[in-house]
C-alpha positions as CSV (number, residue, x, y, z in Angstrom):
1,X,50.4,3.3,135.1
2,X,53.3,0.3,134.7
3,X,51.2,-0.5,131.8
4,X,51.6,2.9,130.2
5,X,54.7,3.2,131.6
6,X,56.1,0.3,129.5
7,X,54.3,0.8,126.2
8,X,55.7,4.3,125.7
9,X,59.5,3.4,126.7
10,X,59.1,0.1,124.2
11,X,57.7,2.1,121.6
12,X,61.0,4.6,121.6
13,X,63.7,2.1,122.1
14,X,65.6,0.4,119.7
15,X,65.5,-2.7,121.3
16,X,62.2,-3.4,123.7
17,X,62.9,-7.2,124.4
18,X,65.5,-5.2,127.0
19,X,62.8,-3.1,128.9
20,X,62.4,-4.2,132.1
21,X,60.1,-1.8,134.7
22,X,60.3,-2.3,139.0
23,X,58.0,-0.4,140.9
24,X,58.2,0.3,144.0
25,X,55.2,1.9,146.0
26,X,55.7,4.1,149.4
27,X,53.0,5.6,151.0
28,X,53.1,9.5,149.6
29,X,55.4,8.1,146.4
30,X,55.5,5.7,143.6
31,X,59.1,4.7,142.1
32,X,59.1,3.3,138.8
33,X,63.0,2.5,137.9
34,X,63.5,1.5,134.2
35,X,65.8,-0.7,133.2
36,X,66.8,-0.9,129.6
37,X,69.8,-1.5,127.0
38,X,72.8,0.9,127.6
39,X,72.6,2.0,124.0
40,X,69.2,3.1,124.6
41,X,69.4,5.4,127.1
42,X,69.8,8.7,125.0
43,X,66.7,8.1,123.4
44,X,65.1,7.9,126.5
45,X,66.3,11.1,127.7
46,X,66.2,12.2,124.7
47,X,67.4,15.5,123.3
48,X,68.1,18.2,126.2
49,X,66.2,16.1,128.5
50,X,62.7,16.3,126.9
51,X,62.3,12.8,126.3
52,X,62.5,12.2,129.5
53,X,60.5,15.5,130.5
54,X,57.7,14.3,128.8
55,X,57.5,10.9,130.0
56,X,58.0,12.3,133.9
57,X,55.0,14.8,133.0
58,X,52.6,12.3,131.6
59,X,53.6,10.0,135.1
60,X,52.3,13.3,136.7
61,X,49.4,13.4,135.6
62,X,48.0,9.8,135.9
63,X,49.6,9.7,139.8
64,X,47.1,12.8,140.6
65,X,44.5,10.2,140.6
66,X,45.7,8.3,143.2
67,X,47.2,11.0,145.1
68,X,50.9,9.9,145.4
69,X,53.9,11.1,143.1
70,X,55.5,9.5,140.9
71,X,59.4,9.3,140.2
72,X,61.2,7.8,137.2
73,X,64.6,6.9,137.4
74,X,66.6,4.8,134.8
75,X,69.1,2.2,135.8
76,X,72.2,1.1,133.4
């Protein structure tokens, strides 16, 4: 999921030498924290939120395999 993870925040930034991903696995939950350039950060949220939305949903649905849930957080 990292792997995903990073391709799909790479391929919307502006500047994908900055993306850096830390995960961080708990027993019922998996944290992925995303960090990236400050001037990127409203095209990873994105317009409203869906960006973002859609990047949390896809997370969803690859964690169901492994039975844990997945939470995305983005650090500046």
């Amino acid at each position: 999921m990292k792997s995903m993870l990073e391709f799909i925040v790479k391929s919307i930034v502006d500047h994908p030498e900055d993306v850096k991903i830390h995960l961080t696995e708990g027993l019922k939950t998996t944290l992925f924290e995303i960090e990236i350039n400050k001037s990127d950060i409203g095209k990873i949220i994105g317009k409203e939120g869906v960006t973002l939305e859609a990047i949390n949903t896809l997370l969803s649905v690859a964690s169901v395999k492994s039975g844990k849930k997945s939470v995305l957080e983005i650090i500046d």
